[in-house]
C-alpha positions as CSV (number, residue, x, y, z in Angstrom):
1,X,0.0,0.0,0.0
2,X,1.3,3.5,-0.8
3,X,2.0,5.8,2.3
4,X,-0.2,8.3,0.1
5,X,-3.0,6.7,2.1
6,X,-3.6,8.4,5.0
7,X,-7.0,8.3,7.2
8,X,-9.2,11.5,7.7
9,X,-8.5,13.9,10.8
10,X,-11.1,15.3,12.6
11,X,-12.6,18.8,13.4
12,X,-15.2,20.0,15.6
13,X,-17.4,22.6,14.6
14,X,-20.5,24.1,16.5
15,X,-22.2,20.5,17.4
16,X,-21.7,18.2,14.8
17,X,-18.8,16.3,13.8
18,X,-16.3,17.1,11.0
19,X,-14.3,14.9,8.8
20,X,-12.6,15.8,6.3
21,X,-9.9,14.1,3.9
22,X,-7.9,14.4,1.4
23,X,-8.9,11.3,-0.6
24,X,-10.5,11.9,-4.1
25,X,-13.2,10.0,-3.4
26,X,-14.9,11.8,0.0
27,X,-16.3,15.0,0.4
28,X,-14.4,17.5,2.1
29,X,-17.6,18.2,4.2
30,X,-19.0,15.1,5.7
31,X,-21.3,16.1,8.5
32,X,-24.0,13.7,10.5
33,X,-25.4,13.2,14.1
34,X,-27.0,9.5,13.3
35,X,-24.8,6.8,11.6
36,X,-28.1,4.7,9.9
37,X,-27.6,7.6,7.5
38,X,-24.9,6.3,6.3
39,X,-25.4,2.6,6.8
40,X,-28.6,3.9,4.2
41,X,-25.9,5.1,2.1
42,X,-24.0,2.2,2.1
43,X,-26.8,0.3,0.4
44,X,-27.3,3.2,-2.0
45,X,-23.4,2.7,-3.3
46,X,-22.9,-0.3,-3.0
47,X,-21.6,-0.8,-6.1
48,X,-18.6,1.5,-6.1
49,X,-16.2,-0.1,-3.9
50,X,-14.1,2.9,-3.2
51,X,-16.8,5.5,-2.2
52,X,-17.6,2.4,0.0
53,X,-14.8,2.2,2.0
54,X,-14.3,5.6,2.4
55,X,-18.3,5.5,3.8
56,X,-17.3,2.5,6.1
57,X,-14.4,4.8,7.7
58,X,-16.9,7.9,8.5
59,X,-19.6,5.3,10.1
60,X,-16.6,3.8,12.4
61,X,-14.7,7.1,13.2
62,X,-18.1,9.6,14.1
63,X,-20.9,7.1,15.7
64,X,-20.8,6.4,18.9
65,X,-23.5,3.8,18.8
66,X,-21.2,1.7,16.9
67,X,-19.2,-0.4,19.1
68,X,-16.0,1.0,19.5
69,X,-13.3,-1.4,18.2
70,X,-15.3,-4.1,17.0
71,X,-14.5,-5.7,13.4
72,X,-17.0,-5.5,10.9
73,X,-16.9,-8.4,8.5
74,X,-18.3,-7.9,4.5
75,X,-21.2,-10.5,5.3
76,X,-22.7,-8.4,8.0
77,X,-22.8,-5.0,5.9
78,X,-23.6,-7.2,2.7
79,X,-20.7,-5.6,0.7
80,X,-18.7,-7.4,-1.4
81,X,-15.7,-9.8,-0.6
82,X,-13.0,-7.5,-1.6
83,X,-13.6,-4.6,0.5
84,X,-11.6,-3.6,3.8
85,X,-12.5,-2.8,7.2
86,X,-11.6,-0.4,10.0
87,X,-11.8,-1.5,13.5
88,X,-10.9,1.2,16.3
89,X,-10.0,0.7,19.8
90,X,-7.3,1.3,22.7
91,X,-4.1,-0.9,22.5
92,X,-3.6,-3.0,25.2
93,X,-1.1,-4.9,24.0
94,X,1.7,-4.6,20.7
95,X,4.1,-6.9,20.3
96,X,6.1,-6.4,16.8
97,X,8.6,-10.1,17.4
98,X,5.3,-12.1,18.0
99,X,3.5,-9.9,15.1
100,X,0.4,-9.1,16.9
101,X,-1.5,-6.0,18.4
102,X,-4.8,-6.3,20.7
103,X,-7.6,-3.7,21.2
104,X,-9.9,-3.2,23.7
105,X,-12.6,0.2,24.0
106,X,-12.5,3.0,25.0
107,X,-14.7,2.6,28.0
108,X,-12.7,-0.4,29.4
109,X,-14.5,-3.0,27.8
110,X,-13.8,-5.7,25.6
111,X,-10.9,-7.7,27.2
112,X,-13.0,-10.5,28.8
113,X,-14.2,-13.6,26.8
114,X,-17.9,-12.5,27.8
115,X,-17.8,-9.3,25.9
116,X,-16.5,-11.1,22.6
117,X,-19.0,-11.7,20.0
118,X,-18.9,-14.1,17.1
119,X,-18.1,-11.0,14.9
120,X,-15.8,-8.6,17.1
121,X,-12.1,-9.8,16.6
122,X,-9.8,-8.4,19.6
123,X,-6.3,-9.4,18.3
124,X,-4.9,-8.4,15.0
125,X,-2.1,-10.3,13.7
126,X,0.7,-9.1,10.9
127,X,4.1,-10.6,9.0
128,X,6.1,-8.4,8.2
129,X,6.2,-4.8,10.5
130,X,7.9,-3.2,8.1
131,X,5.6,-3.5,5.7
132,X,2.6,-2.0,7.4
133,X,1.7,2.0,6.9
134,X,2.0,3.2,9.9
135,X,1.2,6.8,11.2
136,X,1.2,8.6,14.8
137,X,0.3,11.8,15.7
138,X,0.1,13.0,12.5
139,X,3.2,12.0,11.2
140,X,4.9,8.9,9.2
141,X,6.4,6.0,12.4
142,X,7.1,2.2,12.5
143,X,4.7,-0.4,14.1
144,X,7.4,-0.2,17.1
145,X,6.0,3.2,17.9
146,X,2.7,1.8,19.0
147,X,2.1,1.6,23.0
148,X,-0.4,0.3,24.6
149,X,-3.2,3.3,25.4
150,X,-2.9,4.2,22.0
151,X,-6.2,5.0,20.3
152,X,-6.1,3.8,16.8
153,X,-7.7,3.2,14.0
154,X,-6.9,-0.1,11.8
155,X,-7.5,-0.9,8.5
156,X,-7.9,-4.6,7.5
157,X,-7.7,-6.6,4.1
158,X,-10.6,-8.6,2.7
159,X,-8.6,-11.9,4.3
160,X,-7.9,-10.1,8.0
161,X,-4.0,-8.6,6.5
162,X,-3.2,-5.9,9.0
163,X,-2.4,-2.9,6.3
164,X,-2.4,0.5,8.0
165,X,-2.5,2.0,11.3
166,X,-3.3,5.2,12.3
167,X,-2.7,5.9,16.0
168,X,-3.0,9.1,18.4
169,X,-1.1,8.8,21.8
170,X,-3.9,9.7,24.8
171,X,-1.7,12.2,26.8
172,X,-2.2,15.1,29.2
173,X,-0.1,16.8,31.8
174,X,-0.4,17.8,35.0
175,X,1.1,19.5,37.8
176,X,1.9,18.3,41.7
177,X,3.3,17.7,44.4
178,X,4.8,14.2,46.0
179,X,3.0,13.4,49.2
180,X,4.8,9.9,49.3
181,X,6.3,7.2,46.6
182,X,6.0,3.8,47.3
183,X,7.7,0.9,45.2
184,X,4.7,0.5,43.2
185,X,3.1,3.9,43.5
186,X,3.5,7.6,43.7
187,X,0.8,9.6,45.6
188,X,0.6,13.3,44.9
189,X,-1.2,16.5,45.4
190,X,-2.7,17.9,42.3
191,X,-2.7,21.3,42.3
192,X,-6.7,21.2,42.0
193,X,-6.4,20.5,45.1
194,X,-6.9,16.4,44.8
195,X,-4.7,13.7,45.4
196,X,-4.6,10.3,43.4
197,X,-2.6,7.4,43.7
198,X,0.0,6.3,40.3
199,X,0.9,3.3,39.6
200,X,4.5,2.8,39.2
201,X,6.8,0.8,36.8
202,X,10.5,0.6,35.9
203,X,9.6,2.3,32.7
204,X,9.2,5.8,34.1
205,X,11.5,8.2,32.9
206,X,12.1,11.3,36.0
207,X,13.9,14.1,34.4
208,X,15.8,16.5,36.3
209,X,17.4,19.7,35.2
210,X,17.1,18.3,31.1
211,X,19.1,15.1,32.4
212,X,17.4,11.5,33.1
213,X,17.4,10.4,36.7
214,X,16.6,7.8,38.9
215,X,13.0,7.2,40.3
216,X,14.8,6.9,43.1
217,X,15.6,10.7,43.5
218,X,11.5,11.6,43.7
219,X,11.7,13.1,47.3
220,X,8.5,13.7,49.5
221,X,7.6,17.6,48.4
222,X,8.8,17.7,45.2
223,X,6.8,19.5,42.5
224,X,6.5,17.6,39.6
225,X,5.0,17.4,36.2
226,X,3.1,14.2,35.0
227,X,2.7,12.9,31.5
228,X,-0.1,10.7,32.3
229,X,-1.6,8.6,29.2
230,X,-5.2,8.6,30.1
231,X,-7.9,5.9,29.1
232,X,-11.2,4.7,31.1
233,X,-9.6,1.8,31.9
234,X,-6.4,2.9,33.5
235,X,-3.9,5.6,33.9
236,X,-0.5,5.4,33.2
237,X,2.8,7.7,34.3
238,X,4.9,8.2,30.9
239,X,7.0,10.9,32.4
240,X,8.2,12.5,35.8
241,X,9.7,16.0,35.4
242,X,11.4,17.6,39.0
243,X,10.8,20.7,38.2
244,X,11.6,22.4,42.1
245,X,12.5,20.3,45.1
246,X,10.8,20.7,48.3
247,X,11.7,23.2,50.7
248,X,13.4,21.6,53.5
249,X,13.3,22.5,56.6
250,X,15.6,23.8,58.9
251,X,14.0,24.7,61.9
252,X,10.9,24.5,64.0
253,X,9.9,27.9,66.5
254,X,7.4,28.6,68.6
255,X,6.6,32.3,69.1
256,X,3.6,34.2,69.8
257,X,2.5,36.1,67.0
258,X,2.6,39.7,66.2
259,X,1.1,40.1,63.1
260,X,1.2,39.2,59.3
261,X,2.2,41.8,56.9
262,X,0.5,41.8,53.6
263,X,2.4,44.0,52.2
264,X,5.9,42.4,52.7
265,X,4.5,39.0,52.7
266,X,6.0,38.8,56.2
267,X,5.4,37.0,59.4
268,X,6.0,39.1,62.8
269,X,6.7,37.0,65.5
270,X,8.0,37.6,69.2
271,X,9.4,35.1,72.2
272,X,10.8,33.3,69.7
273,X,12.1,29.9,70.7
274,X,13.6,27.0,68.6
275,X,12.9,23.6,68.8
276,X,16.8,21.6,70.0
277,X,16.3,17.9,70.7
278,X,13.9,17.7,73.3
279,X,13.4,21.4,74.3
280,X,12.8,24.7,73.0
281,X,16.0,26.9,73.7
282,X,15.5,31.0,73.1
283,X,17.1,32.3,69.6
284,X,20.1,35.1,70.2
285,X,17.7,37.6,68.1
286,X,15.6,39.6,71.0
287,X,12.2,41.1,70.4
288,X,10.6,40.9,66.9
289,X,11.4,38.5,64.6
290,X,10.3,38.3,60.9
291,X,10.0,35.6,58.5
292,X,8.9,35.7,54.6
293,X,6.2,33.8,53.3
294,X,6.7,30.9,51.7
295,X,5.1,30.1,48.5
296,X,3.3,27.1,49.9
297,X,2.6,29.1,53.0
298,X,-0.3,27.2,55.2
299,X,-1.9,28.0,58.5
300,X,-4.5,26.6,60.7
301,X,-5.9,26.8,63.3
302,X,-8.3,24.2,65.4
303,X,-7.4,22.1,62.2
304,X,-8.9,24.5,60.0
305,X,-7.2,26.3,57.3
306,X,-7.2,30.3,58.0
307,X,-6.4,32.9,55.9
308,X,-4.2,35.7,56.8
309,X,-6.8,38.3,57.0
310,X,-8.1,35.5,59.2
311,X,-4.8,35.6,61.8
312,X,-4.8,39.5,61.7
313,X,-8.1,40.1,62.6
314,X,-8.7,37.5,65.5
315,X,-5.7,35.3,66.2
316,X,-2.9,37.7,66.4
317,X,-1.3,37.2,70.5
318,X,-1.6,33.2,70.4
319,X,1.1,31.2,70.5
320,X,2.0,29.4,67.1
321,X,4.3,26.4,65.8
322,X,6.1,27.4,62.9
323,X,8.0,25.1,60.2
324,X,10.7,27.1,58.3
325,X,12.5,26.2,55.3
326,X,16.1,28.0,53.8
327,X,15.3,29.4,50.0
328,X,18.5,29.5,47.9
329,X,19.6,32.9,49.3
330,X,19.7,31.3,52.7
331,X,17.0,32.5,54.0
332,X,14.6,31.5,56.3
333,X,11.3,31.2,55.4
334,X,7.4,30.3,56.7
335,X,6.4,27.3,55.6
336,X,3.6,25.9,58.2
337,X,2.3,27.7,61.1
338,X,-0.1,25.6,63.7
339,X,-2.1,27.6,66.4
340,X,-1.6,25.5,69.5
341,X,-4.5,26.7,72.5
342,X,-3.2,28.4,75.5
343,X,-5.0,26.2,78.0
344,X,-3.3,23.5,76.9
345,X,-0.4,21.7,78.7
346,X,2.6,20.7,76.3
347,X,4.4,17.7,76.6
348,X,7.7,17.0,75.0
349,X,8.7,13.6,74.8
350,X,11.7,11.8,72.9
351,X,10.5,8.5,71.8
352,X,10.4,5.7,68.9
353,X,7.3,5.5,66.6
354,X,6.1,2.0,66.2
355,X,3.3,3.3,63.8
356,X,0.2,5.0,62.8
357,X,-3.3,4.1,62.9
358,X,-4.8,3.2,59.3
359,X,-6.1,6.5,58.6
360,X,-3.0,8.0,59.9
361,X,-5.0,10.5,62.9
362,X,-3.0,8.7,65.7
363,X,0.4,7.8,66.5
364,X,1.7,5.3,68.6
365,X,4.8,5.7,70.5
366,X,7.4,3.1,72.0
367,X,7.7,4.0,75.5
368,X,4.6,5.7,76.1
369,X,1.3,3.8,76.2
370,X,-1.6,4.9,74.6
371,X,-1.6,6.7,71.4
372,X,-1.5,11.0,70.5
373,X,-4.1,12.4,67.8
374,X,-2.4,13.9,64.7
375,X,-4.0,16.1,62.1
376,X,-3.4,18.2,58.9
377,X,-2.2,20.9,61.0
378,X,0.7,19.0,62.6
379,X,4.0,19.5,61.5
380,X,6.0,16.3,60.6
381,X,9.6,16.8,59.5
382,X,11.4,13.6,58.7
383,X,15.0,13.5,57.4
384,X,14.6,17.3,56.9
385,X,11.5,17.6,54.6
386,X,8.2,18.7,55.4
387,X,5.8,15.6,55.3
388,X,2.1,13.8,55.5
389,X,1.6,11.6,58.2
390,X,1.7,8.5,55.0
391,X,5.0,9.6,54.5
392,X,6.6,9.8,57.6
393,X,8.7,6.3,58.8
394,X,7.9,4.1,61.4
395,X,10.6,2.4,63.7
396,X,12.5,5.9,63.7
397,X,13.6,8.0,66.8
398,X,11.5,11.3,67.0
399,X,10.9,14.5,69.0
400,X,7.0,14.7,70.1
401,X,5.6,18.3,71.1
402,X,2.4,17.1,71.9
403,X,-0.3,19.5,73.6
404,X,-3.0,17.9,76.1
405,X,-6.1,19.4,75.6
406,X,-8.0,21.0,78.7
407,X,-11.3,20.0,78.4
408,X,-11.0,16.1,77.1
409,X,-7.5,15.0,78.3
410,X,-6.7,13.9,75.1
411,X,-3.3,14.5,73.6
412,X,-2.6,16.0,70.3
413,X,0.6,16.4,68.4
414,X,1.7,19.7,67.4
415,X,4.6,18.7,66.2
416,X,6.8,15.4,65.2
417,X,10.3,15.4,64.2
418,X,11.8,12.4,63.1
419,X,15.7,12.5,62.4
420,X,18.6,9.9,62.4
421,X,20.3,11.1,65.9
422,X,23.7,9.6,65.3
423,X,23.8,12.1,62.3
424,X,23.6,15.2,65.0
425,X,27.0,15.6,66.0
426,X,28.5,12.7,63.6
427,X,31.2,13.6,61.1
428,X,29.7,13.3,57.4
429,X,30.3,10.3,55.2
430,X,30.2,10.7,51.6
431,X,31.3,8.7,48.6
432,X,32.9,9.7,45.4
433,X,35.6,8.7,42.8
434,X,39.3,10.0,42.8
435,X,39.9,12.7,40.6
436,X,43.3,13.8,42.2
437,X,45.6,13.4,44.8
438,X,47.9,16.0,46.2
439,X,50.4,14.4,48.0
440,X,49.9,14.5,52.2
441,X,47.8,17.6,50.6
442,X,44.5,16.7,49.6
443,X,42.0,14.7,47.5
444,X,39.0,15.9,45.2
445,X,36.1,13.7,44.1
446,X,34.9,14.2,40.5
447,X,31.7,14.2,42.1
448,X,29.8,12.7,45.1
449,X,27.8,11.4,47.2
450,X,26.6,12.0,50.6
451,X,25.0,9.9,53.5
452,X,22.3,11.3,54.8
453,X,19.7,9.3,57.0
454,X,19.4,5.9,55.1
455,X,20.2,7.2,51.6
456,X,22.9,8.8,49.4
457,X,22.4,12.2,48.1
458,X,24.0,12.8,44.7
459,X,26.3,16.0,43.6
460,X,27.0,17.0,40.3
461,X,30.1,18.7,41.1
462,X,33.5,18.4,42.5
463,X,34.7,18.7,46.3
464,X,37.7,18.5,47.9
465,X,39.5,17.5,51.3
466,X,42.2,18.2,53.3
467,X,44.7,15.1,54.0
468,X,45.7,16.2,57.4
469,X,48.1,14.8,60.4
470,X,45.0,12.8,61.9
471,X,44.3,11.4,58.6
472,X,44.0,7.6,58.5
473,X,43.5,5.8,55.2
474,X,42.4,2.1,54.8
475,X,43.1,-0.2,51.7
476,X,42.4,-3.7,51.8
477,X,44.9,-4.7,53.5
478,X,44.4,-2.6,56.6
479,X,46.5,0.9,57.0
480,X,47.9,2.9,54.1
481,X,50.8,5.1,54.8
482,X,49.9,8.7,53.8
483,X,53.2,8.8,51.7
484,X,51.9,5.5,49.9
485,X,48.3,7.7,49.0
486,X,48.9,8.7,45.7
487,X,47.8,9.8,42.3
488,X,50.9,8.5,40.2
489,X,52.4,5.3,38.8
490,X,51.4,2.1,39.2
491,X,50.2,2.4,42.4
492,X,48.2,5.2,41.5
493,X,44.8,5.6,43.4
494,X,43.4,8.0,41.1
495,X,39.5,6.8,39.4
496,X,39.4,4.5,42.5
497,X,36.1,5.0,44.9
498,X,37.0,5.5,48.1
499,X,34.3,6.7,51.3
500,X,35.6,9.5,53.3
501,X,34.4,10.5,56.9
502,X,35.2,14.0,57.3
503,X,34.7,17.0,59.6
504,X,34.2,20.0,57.3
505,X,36.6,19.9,54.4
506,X,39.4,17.7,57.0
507,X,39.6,13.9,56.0
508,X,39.4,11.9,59.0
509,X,39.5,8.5,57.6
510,X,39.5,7.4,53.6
511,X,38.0,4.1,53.2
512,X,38.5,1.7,50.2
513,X,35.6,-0.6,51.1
514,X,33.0,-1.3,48.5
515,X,30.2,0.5,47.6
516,X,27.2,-0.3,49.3
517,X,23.2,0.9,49.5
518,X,21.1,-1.6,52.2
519,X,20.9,-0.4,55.9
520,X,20.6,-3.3,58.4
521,X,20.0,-2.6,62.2
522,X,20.3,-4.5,65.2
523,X,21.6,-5.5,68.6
524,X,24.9,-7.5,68.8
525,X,25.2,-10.2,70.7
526,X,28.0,-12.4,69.8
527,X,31.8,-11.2,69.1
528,X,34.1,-13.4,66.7
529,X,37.7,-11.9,66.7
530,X,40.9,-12.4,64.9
531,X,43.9,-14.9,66.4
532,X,47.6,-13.9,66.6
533,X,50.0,-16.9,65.5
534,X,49.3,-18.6,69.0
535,X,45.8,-18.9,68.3
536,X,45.7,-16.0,71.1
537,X,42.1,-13.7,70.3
538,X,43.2,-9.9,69.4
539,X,41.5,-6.9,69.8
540,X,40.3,-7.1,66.2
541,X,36.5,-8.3,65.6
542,X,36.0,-9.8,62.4
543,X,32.8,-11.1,63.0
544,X,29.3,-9.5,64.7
545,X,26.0,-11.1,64.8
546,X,22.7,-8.9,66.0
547,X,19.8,-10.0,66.9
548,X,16.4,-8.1,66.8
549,X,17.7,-6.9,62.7
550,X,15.8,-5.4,60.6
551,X,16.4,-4.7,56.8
552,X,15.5,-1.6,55.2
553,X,13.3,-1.9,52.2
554,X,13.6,0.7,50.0
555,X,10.7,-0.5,47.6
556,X,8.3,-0.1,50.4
557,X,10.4,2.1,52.8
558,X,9.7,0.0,56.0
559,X,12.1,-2.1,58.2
560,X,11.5,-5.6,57.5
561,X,12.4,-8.1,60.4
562,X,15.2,-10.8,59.6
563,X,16.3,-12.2,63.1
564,X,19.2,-12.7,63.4
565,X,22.0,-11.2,60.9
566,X,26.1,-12.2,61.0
567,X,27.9,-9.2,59.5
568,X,32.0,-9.8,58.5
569,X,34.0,-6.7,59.0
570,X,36.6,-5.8,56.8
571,X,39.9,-4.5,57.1
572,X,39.0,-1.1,55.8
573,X,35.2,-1.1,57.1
574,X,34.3,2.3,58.5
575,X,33.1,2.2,62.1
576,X,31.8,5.1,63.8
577,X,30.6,5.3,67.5
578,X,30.1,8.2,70.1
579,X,30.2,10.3,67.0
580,X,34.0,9.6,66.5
581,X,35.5,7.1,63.9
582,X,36.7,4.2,65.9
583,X,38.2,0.9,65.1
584,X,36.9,-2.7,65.4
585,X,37.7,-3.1,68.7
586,X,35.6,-0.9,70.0
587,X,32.3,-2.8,69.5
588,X,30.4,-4.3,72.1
589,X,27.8,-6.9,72.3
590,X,24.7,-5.0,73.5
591,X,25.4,-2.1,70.8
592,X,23.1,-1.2,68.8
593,X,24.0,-0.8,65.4
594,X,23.1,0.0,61.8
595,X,25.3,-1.2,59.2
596,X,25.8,-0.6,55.3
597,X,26.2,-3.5,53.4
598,X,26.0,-4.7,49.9
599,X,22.6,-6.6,48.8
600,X,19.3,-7.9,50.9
601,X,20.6,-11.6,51.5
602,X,20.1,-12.6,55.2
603,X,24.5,-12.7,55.9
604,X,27.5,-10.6,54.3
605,X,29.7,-7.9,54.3
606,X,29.7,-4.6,56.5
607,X,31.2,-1.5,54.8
608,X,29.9,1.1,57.4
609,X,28.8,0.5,60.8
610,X,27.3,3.2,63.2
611,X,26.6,2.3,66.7
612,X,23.5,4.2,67.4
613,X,23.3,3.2,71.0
């Protein structure tokens, strides 16, 4: 068939349907409500095969009482043998090695065996894909260009031959922001105000900055832009575009407020106080304190949004929670601000969540019994973003500032912050590859990566640390001399990836070990250590097994219980405890530990291990 065949578009004018086509044989103006019209007319030219077929294609692409996607053989319309037909439908399926595409409708129907009828043919089969005319969005494509959610229309030989396509992908965009992702799902918050649930698949592509990504980088606050391909029976995510990352926070206050200024977009606060572990500690600043507006600035109050004209005219003097966030000038900004009641007691309690109630409006803690309400107006922070109770982990340390309110007792929580303690005070681990070594100088990263919580945060862009006095470097053979750390001849450690713990830009230890991305946590409770050439134990552990482990998923982002776990340490595993890089020996059995290690299977090797406890 020539590619000069190419099926009729469509145009809408006032409330009829258009088609119009380019064929010699149709009308340029084809316009009709009812389609036995045209089956009339198909009696009427029977006899002229190609106004016939051009007659079939109007009847299947304007009437909607036609079943959408169904087959129409020559015996049912009485035409003769060596017409064609056009079928129309949604793709569920193309598969160009096995040579077949199948269709179902565009309501969702037409995939069981109890739709089917005698006549209605759901799968299409062709040879040879390069020999069908195929066109997509208007323009000239291959058969391999057809995905499923397609709409298209086919057109079928007298004996069934698959000889054109013409397909239209169902695509719209739209505009978020990520409450939570899951391993199968993303959830977000449309900015009509909805939320819906997406289903998920290693398909996606997330775009960043005009370069591809990994889903893995799709952070809890992120706005995003969707490419969803839309049909009645399902919804699928094309594309993920990052087009701003969520503010993070970088401090909670409580203050009593002054005022909001319209004008400046500012929020006057005074007795400021900021929220340090498990207590509020008074800011150096005296007296008023403002704060811009966020763009995403929320406030309620008695869990009910309130506008600022709202907190100017009748809440101004109350005592408030407010979640800030740094913008890229380093400034502090309002984020969330919570009324809390001033007849109500606050508590403070640090404490482990266990977990949430189903519909996330309670909280249950480790250590204290009973549970503590939660609502849209409390401010959750975990790992430094602003985040929906959905989102927030279980089996994490947090801060509770609950308030207990006067009249029922009950306990409410103004605000939860979940963080990783041992990262406080604890030098900073990051990961990168070598790009050079300055002797006993320093060493620079091409780029890298940094630990933070239970995942590595990615940099695009150099950094470089000082190789100081206190320096220790590990290979795997134990202790490299400084002298020995190079970026020259055959010895050269230069495009090697290497961990470094450091404190600012000062190295404290450079680490060899391999690279790894599962966190494990538990208690140990047995020791194995090395021999000397007596058979004598050292003070060198080569061996820990915890009990109580866990396993962090990070397809469902939960800690998944294992038992018992036996980790081997190696000679240039990084071991940090009391916030100070340590060696082997210092592990005891009743630590509690998390450890880094390669892959989910039960046993292996331990790269990093932090003693949180």
């Amino acid at each position: 068939m020539s590619k000069s065949n190419k099926f009729m578009s469509t145009n809408t004018s006032s409330n009829n349907d258009v088609y119009t086509s380019s064929h010699p044989y149709v009308n340029t103006n084809i316009i009709t409500k009812n389609h036995n019209a045209f089956i009339n007319r198909v009696d009427n030219l029977r006899n002229n095969i190609k106004k016939l077929i051009i007659i079939l294609l109007v009847i299947f692409l304007i009437c909607p009482s036609v079943p959408v996607g169904s087959a129409y053989n020559s015996s049912y319309f009485n035409i003769p043998d060596n017409s064609y037909t056009i079928v129309k439908g949604i793709v569920e399926e193309n598969n160009p090695d096995l040579g077949y595409i199948t269709l179902y409708n565009e309501d969702g129907t037409g995939i069981t065996d109890s739709y089917q009828r005698p006549w209605v043919l759901r799968t299409y089969n062709y040879i040879d894909p390069d020999e069908i005319e195929v066109f997509r969005n208007n323009a000239e494509a291959s058969i391999y260009d057809i995905e499923a959610g397609d709409t298209v229309f086919i057109m079928l030989g007298n004996d069934g031959t698959l000889l054109s396509i013409s397909a239209a992908s169902n695509y719209i965009l739209k505009y978020g922001k990520v409450i939570s992702k899951r391993a199968s799902y993303l959830a977000v918050e449309l900015d009509d105000g909805t939320q819906q649930d997406f289903e998920l698949d290693s398909r996606v592509l997330v775009i960043e900055s005009g370069m591809l990504t990994d889903i893995n980088s799709l952070k809890s606050g992120d706005r995003v832009k969707l490419l969803l391909q839309v049909t009645d029976k399902k919804t699928i995510i094309k594309e993920i575009t990052i087009s701003a990352r969520g503010l993070n926070i970088s401090n909670v206050y409580k203050g009593v407020i002054y005022k909001v200024d319209q004008v400046l977009n500012k929020l006057i606060l005074r007795n400021v106080q900021v929220l340090q572990r498990d207590s509020w500690k008074r800011i150096e600043q005296k007296g008023f304190v403002s704060m811009k507006l966020s763009d995403e600035f929320k406030s309620f109050y008695n869990n009910q949004l309130v506008s600022l004209d709202k907190i100017n005219s009748n809440l101004r003097n109350n005592e408030v929670y407010v979640a800030a966030g740094k913008d890229f000038g380093n400034d502090e900004k309002a984020v969330l601000v919570s009324f809390r009641k001033k007849d109500d007691k606050e508590v403070l309690y640090n404490d482990e969540i266990t977990r949430f109630s189903p519909n996330f409006t309670r909280v249950f803690l480790k250590l204290r019994s009973g549970s503590i309400g939660i609502s849209e107006e409390t401010i959750i922070v975990d790992n430094g973003k602003l985040v929906p109770a959905g989102a927030a982990r279980i089996n994490e340390k947090a801060y509770i500032v609950a308030n207990r309110d006067y009249r029922t007792g009950n306990y409410n929580a103004g605000i939860i912050y979940i963080n990783d303690r041992y990262n406080e005070y604890m030098p900073q681990i990051y990961r990168g590859r070598i790009k050079s070594i300055e002797e006993e100088e320093s060493i620079t990263l091409y780029t890298f990566s940094q630990l933070k919580g239970l995942d590595w945060e990615y940099y695009n862009t150099p950094k470089t640390f000082n190789i100081t006095y206190d320096t220790r470097i590990l290979g795997e053979e134990g202790i490299i001399r400084t002298e020995d750390f190079v970026g020259y001849g055959d010895e050269s450690y230069v495009d090697k990836v290497v961990y470094i713990v450091a404190d600012g830009v000062d190295s404290i230890l450079i680490s060899t070990a391999p690279y790894g991305t599962i966190n494990v946590r538990g208690e140990i409770y047995k020791i194995e250590r090395a021999q000397n050439e007596q058979g004598v134990p050292t003070e060198e552990v080569t061996e820990i097994s915890i009990k109580n482990a866990k396993v962090y998923s990070s397809d469902t982002y939960l800690w998944e219980s294992k038992d018992l776990i036996d980790l081997s340490l190696l000679k240039n595993t990084v071991i940090i405890k009391n916030n100070k890089v340590v060696d082997s020996s210092q592990l005891k059995k009743g630590d509690i530990i998390r450890a880094v290690k390669k892959d989910v299977t039960r046993d292996g090797d331990a790269y990093i291990i932090i003693v949180e406890e």
